[in-house]
N, C-alpha and C positions, 0 to 999 in steps of 0.2 A: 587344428586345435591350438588355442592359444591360452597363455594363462593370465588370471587377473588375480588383480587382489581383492578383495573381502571388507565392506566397508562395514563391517562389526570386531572383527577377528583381526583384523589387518592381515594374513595370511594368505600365500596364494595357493590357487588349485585352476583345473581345466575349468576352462568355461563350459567345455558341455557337458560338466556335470551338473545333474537338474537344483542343487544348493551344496552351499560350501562345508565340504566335506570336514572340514574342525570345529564350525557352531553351529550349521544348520540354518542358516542366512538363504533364500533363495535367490537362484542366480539372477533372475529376470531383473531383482530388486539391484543386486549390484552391475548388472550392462546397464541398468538406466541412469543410474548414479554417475559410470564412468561417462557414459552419452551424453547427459548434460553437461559434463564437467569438461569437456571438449567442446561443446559447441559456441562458448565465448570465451576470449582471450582471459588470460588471470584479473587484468585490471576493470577492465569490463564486469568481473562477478565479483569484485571485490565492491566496485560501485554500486550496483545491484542492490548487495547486500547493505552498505552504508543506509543506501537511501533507502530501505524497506524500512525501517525504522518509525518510519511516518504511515506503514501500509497496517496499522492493527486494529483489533477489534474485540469487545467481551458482548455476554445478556445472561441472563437467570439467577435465579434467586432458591435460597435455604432457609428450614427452620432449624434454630438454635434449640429450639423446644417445641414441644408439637401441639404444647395447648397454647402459643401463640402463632398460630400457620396462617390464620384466619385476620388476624387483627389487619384494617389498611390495607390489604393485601390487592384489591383491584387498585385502588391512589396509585400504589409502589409500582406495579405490572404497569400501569398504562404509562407513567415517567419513562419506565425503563426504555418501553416499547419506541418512549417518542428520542430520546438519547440513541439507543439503538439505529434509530433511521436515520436520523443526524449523522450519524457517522460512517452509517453507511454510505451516504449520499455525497457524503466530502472524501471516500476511499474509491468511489464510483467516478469522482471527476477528477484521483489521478490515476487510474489506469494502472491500478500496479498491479503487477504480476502476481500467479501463486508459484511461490517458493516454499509450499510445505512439504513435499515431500510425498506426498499422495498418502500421507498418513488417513487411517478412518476418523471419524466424529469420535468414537468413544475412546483410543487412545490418547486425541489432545485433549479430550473432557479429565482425562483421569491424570495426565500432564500436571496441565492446567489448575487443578483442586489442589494437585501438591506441592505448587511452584507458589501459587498465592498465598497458600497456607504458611508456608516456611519464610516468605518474604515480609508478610505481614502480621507472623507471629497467632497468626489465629488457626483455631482444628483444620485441616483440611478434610474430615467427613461431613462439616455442617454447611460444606458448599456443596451448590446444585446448580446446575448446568439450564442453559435456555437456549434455544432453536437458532439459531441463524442458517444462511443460506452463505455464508463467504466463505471455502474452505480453507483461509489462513489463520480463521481465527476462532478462539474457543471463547465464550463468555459464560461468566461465572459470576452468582450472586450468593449472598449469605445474610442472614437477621439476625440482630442481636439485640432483643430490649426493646424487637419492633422498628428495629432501625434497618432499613434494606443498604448494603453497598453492593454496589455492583463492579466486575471487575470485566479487564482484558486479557486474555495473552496471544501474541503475535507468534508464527510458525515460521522460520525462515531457513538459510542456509540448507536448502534440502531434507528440511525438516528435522536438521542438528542443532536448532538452535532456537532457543524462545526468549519472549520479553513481556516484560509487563507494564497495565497501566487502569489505573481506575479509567472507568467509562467514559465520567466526566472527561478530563484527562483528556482520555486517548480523541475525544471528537475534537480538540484544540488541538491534535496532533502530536501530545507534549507523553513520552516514556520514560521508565528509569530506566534510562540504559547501563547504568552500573552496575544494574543486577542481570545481567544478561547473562543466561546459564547455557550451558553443553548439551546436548542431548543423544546418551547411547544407545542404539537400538539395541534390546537383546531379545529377538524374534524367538527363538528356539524357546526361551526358557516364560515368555511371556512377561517382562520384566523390562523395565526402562531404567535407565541410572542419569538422574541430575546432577549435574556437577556444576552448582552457584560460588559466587565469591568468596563467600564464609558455610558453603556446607554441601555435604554429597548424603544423596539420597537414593534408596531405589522404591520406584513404586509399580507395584504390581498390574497391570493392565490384560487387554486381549486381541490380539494381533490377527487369529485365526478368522479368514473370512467365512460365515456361515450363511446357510437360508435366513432370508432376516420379512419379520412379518409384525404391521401395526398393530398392538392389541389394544383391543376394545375394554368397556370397563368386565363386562359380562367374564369375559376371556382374564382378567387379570382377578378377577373373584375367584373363579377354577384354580388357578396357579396358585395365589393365598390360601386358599384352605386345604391344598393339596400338603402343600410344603410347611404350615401349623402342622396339621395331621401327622407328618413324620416326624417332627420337630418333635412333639410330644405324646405320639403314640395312640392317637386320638382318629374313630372313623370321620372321614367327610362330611358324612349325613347328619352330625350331632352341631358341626359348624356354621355359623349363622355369619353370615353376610349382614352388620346392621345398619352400614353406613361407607358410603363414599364419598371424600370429600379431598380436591386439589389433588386428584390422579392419588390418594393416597386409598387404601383399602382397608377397614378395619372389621376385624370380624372377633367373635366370641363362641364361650361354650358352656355348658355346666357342667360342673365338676358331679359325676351321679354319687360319690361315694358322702359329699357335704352339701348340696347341692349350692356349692358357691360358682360364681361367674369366674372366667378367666379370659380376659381381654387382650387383642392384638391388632399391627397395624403391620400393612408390608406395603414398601414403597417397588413396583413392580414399574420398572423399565422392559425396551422390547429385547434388550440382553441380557440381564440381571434380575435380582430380586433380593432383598434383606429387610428384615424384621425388627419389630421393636415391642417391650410389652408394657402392660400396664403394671402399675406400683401402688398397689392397694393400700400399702404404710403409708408413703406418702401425696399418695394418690393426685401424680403428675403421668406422665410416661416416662418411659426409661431413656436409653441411648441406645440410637442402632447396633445389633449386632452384625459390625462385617464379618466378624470371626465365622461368620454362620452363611456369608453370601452366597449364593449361588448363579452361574451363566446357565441364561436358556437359550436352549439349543432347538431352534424350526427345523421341525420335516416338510416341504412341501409336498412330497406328495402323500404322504397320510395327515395332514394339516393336524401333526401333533406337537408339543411342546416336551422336551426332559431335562430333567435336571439331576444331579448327582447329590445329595445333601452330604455335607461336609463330614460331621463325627460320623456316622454310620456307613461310608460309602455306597449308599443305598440309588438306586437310580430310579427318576420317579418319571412316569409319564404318563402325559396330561392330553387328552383328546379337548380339540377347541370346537 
């Protein structure tokens, strides 16, 4: 038996205990930490790191507002797509290393939305995230007024450490490294704390590996009017599916008692799900309620979906 220390807690305990008895860190996570940290000399990962600097990468794009989602929006996507591979291709011929830290897609997605936000002064809920394949880096985009920017963030230091850089940017190799933030893991409590030049933050994320399953549009229809229906107390059978549009899903209902409509949209990821409604005063849509988000959770072997809705601690499950 030997003791280590605790790359969350700093604290040591046995190694063979199955996670670290004072935060709940798994071990596996810190033997890998120490393993790499042994296998190159100090100056060696210090260069590494220097030069990773040049290894980043962002993609995807947000709307500011959902009755412009549509405007431009293939112009914007196929730009991005072509920047994207550009930069791919010049990250492809130097060979860099992943130094992230074997972090998932959606904790650097949920990073990433709050490190850009804070650095550039803008919401970090009206960024959204776009697909890549390199896993050092998260790309993030947002619209405002119709105007797409798109951004980077870089994974590095064993995925203790991120950077930033618009897309543009980042395919000339060129990052603000001044603003180069900390990164704490805090696994137990599902929770990350940035720590930037001028600011500490924590942002909420999900660490827990679960069954993970592509859904369809059909399948993200089920989930939306499951989780309206609790939301407002409302059967299934009364809620109409009227429109799909950009992975978004908008459905409706009649109210029996005035017979007025009551409209809604949910942006359904293959982990999450949060809502947004329609504003019949001002008849725009509203802003997402994350207060209201919920993680869906796959069964594979009963190919079901559930979910927990927030105020009511109700658990809902959804046959696909």
């Amino acid at each position: 038996m030997a003791l280590i220390s605790c790359i969350e807690c700093e604290k040591e305990y046995s190694d063979k205990a199955r996670s670290c008895i004072n935060c709940g860190c798994p071990t596996d996570d810190n033997l890998e930490h120490h393993k790499k940290k042994s296998e190159l000399p100090k100056d060696v990962q210090v260069h590494a790191d220097a030069d990773s600097k040049y290894e980043k990468t962002v993609t995807e794009a947000s709307e500011s507002n959902l009755n412009k989602t549509i405007k431009g929006k293939t112009l914007l996507i196929f730009g991005s797509i072509v920047l994207v591979f550009i930069f791919f291709l010049g990250q492809n011929k130097q060979g860099a290393k992943d130094d992230s830290g074997n972090l998932s897609t959606q904790v650097k997605d949920d990073i990433c939305k709050s490190f850009i936000g804070e650095v550039t002064e803008q919401n970090p809920l009206l960024f959204k995230t776009i697909k890549n394949e390199d896993v050092r880096f998260s790309l993030v985009s947002i619209n405002n007024e119709s105007t797409k920017s798109d951004y980077a963030c870089h994974f590095f230091n064993n995925g203790t450490s991120v950077n930033w850089s618009s897309l543009d940017n980042a395919t000339k190799g060129k990052w603000e490294d001044d603003d180069t933030a900390t990164i704490e893991h805090r696994r137990k409590f599902n929770i990350v704390r940035l720590n930037g030049k001028d600011f500490s933050l924590e942002v909420p994320t999900y660490y827990a590996s679960e069954a993970y399953k592509e859904l369809a549009l059909s399948e993200k229809s089920k989930l939306c009017k499951a989780y309206i229906g609790q939301l407002f107390s409302k059967p299934v059978s009364i809620i109409d599916n009227y429109k799909n549009q950009d992975d978004l899903i908008f459905v409706r209902y009649i109210r029996s008692s005035d017979q007025t409509a009551w409209s809604y949209v949910c942006e359904v990821s293959d982990e999450r799900m949060v809502w947004a409604g329609w504003l019949t005063d001002t008849q725009e849509w509203g802003r997402w309620r994350f207060e209201d988000e919920v993680t869906l959770k796959y069964d594979n072997g009963t190919n079901k979906i559930t979910f927990r809705v927030v105020d009511t601690g109700q658990l809902v499950e959804v046959q696909l």
